[in-house]
PDB file of N, CA, C and O in Angstrom:
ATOM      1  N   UNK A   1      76.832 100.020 125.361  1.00  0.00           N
ATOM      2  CA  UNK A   1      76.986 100.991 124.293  1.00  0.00           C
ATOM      3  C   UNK A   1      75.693 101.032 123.490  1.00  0.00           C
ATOM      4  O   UNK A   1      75.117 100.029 123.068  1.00  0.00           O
ATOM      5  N   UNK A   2      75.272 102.351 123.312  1.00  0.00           N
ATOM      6  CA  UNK A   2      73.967 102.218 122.348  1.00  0.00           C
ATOM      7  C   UNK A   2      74.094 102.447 121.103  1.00  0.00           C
ATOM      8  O   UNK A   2      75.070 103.068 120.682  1.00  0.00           O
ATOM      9  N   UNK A   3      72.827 101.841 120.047  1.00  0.00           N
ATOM     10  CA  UNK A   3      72.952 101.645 118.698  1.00  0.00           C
ATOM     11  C   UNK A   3      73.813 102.894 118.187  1.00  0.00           C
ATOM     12  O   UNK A   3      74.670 102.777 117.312  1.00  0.00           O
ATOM     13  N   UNK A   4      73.585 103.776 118.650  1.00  0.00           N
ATOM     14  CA  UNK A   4      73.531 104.835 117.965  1.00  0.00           C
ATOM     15  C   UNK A   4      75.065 105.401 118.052  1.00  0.00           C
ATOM     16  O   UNK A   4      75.603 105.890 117.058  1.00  0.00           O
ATOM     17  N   UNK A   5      75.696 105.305 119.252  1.00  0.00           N
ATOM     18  CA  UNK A   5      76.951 105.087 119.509  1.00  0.00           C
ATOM     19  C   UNK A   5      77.970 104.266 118.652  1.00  0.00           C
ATOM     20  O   UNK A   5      78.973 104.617 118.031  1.00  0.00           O
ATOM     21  N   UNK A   6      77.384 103.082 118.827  1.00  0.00           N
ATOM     22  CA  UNK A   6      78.120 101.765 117.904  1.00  0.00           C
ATOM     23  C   UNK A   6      78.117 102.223 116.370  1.00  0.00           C
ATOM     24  O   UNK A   6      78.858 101.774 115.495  1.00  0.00           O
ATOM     25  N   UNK A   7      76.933 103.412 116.189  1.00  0.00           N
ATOM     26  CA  UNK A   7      77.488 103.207 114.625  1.00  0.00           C
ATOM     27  C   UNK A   7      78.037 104.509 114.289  1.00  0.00           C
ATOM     28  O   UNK A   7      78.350 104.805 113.136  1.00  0.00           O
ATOM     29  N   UNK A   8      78.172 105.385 115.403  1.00  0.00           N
ATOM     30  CA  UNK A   8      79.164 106.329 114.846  1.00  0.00           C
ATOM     31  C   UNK A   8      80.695 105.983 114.901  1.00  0.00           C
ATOM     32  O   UNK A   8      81.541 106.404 114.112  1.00  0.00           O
ATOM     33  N   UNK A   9      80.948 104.982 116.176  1.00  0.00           N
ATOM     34  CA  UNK A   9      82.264 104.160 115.801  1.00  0.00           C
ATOM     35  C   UNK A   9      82.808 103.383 114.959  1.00  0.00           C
ATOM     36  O   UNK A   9      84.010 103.225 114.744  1.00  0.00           O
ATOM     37  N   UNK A  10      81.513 102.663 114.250  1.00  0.00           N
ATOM     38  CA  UNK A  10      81.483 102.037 112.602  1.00  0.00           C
ATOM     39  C   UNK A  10      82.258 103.236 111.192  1.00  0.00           C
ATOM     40  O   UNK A  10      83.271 103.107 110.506  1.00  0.00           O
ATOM     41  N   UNK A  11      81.054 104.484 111.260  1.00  0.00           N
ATOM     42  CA  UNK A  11      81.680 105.517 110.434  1.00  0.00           C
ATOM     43  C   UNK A  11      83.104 106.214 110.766  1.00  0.00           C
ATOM     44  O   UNK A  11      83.726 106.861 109.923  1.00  0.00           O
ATOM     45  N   UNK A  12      83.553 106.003 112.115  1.00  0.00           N
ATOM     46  CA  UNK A  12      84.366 106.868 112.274  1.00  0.00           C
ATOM     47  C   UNK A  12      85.798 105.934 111.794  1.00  0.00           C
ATOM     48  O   UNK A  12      86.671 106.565 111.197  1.00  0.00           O
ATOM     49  N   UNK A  13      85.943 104.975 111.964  1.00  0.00           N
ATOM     50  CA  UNK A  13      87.142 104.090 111.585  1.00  0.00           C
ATOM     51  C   UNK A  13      86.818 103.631 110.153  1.00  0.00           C
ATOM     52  O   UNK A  13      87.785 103.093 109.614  1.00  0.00           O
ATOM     53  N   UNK A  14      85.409 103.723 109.193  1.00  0.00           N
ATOM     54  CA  UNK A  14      85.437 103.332 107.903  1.00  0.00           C
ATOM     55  C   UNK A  14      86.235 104.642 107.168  1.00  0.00           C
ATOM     56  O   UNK A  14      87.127 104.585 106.321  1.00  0.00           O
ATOM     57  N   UNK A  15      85.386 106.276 108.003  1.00  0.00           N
ATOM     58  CA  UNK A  15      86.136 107.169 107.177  1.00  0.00           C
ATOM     59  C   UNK A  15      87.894 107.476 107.196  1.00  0.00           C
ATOM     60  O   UNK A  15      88.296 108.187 106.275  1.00  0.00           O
ATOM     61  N   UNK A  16      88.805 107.032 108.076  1.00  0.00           N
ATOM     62  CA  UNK A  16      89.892 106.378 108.184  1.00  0.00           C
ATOM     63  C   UNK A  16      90.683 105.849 107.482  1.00  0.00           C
ATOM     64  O   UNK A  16      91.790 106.279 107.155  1.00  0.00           O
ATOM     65  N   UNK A  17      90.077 104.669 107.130  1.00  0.00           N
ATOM     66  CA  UNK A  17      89.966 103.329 105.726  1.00  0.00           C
ATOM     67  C   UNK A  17      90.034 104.154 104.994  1.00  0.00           C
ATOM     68  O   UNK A  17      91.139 104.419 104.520  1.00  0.00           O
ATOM     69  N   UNK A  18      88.891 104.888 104.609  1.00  0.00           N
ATOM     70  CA  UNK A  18      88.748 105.155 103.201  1.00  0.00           C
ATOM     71  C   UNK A  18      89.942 106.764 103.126  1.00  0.00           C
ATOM     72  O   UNK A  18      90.366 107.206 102.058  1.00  0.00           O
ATOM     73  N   UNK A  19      90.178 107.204 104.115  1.00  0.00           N
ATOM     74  CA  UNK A  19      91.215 108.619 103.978  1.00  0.00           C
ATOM     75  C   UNK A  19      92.607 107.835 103.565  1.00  0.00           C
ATOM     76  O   UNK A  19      93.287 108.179 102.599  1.00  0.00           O
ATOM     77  N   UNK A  20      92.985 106.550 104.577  1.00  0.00           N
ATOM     78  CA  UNK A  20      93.990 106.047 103.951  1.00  0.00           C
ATOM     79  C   UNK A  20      94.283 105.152 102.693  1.00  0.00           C
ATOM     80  O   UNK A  20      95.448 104.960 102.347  1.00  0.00           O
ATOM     81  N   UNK A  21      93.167 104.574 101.969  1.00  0.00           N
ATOM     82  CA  UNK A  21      93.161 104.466 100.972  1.00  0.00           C
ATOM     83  C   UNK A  21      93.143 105.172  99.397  1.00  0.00           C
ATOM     84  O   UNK A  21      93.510 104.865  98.263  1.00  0.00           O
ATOM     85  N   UNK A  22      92.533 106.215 100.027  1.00  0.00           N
ATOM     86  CA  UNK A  22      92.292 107.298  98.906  1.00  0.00           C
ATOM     87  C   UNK A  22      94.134 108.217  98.799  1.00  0.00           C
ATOM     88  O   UNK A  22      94.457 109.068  97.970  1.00  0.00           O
ATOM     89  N   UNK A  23      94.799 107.776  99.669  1.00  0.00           N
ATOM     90  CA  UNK A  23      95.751 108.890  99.790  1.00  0.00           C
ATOM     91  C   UNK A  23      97.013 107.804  99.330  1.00  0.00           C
ATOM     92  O   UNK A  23      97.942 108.387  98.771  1.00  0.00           O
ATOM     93  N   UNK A  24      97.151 106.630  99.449  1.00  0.00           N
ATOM     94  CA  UNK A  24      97.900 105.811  98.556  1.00  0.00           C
ATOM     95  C   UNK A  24      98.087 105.296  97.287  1.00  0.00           C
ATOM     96  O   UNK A  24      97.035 104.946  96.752  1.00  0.00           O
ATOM     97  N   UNK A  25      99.308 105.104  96.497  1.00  0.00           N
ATOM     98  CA  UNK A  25      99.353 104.742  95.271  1.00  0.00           C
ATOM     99  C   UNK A  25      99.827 103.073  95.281  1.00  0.00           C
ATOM    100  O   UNK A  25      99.790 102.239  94.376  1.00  0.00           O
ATOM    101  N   UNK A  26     100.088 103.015  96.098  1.00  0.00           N
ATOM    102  CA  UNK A  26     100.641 101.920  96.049  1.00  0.00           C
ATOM    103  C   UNK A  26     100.636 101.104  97.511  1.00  0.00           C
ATOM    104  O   UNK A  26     101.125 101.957  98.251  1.00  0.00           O
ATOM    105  N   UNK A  27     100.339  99.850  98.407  1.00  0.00           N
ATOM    106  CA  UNK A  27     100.652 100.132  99.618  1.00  0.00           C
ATOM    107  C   UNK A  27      99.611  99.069  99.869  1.00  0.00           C
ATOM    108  O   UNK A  27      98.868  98.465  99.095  1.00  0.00           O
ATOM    109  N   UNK A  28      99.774  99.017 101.176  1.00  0.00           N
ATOM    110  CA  UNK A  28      98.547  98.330 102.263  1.00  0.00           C
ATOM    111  C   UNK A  28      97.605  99.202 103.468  1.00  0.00           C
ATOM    112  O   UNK A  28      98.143  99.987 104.249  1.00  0.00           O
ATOM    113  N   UNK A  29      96.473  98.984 103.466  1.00  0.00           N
ATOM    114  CA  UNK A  29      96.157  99.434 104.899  1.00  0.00           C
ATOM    115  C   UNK A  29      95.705  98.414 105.705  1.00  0.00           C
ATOM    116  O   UNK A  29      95.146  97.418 105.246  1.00  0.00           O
ATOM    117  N   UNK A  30      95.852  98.546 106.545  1.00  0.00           N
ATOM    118  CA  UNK A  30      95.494  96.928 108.069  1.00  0.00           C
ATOM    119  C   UNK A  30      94.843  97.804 108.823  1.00  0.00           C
ATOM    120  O   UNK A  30      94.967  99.007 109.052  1.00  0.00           O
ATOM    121  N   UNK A  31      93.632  96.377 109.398  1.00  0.00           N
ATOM    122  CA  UNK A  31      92.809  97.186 110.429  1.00  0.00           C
ATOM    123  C   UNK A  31      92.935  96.234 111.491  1.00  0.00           C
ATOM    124  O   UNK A  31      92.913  95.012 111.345  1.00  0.00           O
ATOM    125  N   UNK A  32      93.091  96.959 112.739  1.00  0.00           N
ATOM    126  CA  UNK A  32      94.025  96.004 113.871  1.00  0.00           C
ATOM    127  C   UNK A  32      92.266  95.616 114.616  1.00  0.00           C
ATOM    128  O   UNK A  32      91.450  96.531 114.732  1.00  0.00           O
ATOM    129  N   UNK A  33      91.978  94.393 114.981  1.00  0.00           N
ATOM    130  CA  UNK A  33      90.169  94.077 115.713  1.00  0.00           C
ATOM    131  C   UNK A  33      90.932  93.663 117.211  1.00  0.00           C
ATOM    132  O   UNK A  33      91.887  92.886 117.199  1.00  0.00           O
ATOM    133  N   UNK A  34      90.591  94.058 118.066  1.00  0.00           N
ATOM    134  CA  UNK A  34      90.473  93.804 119.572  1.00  0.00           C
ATOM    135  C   UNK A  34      89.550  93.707 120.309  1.00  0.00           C
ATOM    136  O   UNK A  34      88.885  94.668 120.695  1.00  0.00           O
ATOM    137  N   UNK A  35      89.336  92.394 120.658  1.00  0.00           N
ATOM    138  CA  UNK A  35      87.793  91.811 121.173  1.00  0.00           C
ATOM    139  C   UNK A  35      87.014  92.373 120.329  1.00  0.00           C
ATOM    140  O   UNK A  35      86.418  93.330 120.824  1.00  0.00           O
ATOM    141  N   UNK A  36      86.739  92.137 119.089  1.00  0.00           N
ATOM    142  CA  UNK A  36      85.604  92.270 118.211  1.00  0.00           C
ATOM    143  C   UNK A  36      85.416  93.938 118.011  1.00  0.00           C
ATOM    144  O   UNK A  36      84.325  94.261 117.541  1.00  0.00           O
ATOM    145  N   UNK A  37      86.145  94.783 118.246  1.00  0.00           N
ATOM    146  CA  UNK A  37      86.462  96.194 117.624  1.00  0.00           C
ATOM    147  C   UNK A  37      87.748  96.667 117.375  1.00  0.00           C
ATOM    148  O   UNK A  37      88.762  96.355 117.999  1.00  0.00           O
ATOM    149  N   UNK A  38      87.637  97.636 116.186  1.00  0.00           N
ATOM    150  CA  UNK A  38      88.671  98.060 115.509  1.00  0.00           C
ATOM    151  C   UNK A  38      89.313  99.195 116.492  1.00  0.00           C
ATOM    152  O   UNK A  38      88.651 100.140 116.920  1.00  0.00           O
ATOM    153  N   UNK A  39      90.735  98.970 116.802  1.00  0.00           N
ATOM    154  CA  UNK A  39      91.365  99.846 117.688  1.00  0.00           C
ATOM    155  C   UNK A  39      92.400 100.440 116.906  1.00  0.00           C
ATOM    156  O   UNK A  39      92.931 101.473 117.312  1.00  0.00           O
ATOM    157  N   UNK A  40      92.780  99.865 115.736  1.00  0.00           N
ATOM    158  CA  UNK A  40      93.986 100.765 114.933  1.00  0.00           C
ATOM    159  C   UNK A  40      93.741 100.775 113.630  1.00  0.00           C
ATOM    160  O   UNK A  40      93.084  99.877 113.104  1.00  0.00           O
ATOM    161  N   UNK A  41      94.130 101.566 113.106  1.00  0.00           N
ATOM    162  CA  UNK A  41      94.185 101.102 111.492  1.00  0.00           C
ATOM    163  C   UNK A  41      95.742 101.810 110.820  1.00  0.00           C
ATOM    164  O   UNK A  41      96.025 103.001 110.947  1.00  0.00           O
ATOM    165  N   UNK A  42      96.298 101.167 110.370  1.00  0.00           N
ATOM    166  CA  UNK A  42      97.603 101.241 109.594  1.00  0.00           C
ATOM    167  C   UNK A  42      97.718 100.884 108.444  1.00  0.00           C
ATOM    168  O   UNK A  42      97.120  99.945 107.919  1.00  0.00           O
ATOM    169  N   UNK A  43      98.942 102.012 107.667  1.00  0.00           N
ATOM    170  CA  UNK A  43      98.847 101.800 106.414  1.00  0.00           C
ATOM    171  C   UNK A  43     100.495 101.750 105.962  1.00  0.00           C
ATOM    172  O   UNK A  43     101.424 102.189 106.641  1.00  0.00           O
ATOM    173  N   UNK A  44     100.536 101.488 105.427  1.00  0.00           N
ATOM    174  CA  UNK A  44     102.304 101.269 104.556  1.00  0.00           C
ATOM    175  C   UNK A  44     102.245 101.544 102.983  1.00  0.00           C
ATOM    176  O   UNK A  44     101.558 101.014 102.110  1.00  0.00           O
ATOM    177  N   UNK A  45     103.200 102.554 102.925  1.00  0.00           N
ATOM    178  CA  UNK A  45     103.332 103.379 101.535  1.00  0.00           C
ATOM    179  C   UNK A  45     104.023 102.310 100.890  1.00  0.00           C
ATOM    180  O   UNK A  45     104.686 101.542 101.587  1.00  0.00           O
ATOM    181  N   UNK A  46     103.957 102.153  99.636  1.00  0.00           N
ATOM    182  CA  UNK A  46     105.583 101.535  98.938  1.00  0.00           C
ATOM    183  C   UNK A  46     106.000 102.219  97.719  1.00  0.00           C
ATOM    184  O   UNK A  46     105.094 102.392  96.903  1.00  0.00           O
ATOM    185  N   UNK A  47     107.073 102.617  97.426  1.00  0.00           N
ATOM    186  CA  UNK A  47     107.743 103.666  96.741  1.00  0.00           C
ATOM    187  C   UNK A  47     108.469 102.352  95.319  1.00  0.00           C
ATOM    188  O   UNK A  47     109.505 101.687  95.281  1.00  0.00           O
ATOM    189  N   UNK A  48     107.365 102.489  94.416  1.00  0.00           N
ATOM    190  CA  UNK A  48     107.844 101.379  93.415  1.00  0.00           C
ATOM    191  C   UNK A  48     109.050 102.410  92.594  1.00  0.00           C
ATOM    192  O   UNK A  48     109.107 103.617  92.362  1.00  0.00           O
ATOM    193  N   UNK A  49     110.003 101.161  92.288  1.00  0.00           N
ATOM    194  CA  UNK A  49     111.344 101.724  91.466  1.00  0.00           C
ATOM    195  C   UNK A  49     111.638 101.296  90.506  1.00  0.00           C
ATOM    196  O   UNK A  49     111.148 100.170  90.411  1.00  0.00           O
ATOM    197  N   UNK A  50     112.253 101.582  89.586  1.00  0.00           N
ATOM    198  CA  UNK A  50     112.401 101.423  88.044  1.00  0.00           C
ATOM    199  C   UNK A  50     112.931  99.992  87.871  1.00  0.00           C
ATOM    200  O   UNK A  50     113.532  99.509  88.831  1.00  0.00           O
ATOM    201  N   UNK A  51     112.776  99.251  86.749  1.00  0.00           N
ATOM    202  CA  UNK A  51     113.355  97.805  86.946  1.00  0.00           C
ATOM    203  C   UNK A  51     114.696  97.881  86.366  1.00  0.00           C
ATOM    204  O   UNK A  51     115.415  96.899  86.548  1.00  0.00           O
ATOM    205  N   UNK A  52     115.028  98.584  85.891  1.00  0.00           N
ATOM    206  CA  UNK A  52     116.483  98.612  86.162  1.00  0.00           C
ATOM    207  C   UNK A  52     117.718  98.752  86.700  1.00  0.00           C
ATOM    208  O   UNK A  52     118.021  99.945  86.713  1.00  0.00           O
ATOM    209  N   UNK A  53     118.864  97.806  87.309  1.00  0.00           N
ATOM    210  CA  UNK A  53     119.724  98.117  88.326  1.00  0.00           C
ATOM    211  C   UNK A  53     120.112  99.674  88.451  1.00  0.00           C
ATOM    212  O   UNK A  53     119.985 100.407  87.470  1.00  0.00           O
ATOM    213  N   UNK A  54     120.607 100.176  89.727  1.00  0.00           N
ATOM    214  CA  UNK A  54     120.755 101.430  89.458  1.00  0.00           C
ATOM    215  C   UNK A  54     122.316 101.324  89.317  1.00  0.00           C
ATOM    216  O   UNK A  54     122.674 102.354  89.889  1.00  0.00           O
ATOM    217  N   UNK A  55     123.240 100.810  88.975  1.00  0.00           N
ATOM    218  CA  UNK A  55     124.417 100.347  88.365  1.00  0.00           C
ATOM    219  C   UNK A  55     124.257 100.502  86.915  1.00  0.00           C
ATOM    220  O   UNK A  55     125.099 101.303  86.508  1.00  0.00           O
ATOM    221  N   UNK A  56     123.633 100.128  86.130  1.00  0.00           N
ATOM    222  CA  UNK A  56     123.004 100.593  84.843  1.00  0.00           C
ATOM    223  C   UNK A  56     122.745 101.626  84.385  1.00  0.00           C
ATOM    224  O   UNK A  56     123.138 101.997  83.278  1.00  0.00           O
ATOM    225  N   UNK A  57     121.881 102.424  85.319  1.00  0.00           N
ATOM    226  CA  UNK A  57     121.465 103.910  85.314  1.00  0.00           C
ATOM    227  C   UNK A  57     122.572 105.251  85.387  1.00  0.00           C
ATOM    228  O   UNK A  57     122.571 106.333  84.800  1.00  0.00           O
ATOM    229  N   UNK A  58     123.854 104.410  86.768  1.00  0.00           N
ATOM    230  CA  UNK A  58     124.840 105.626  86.453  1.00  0.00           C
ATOM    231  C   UNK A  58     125.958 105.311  85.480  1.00  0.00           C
ATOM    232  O   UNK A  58     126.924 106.074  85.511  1.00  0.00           O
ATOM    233  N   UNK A  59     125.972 104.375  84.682  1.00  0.00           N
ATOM    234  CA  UNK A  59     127.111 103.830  83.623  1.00  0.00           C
ATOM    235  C   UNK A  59     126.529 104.722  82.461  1.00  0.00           C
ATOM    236  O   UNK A  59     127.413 105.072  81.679  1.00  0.00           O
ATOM    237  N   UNK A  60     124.862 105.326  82.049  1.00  0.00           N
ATOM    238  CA  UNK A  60     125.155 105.843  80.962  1.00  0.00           C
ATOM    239  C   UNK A  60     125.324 107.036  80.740  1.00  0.00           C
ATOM    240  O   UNK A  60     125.613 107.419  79.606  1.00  0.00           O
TER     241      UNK A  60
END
């Protein structure tokens, strides 16, 4: 693989990262390495909820 190759595969999985980071409020993103390159990258939303039981919420 040449330099020049290797580092458009560098930009192409950082801009990734950074699309799935920029697009979460809350969450994780994971970057999966296979033999020393990045083959996945995944992200998990999390939908934070009020701290109060929702038993509470329909009693008032």
């Amino acid at each position: 693989m040449s330099q020049q190759t290797a580092e458009i595969e560098v930009e192409s999985w950082v801009e990734i990262v950074k699309q799935k980071v920029s697009a979460l409020r809350f969450g994780s993103v994971q970057i999966i390495v296979h033999e020393g390159r990045v083959t996945q990258v995944e992200s998990t939303e999390k939908t934070r909820l009020s701290g109060e039981p929702l038993v509470a919420q329909t009693r008032k």
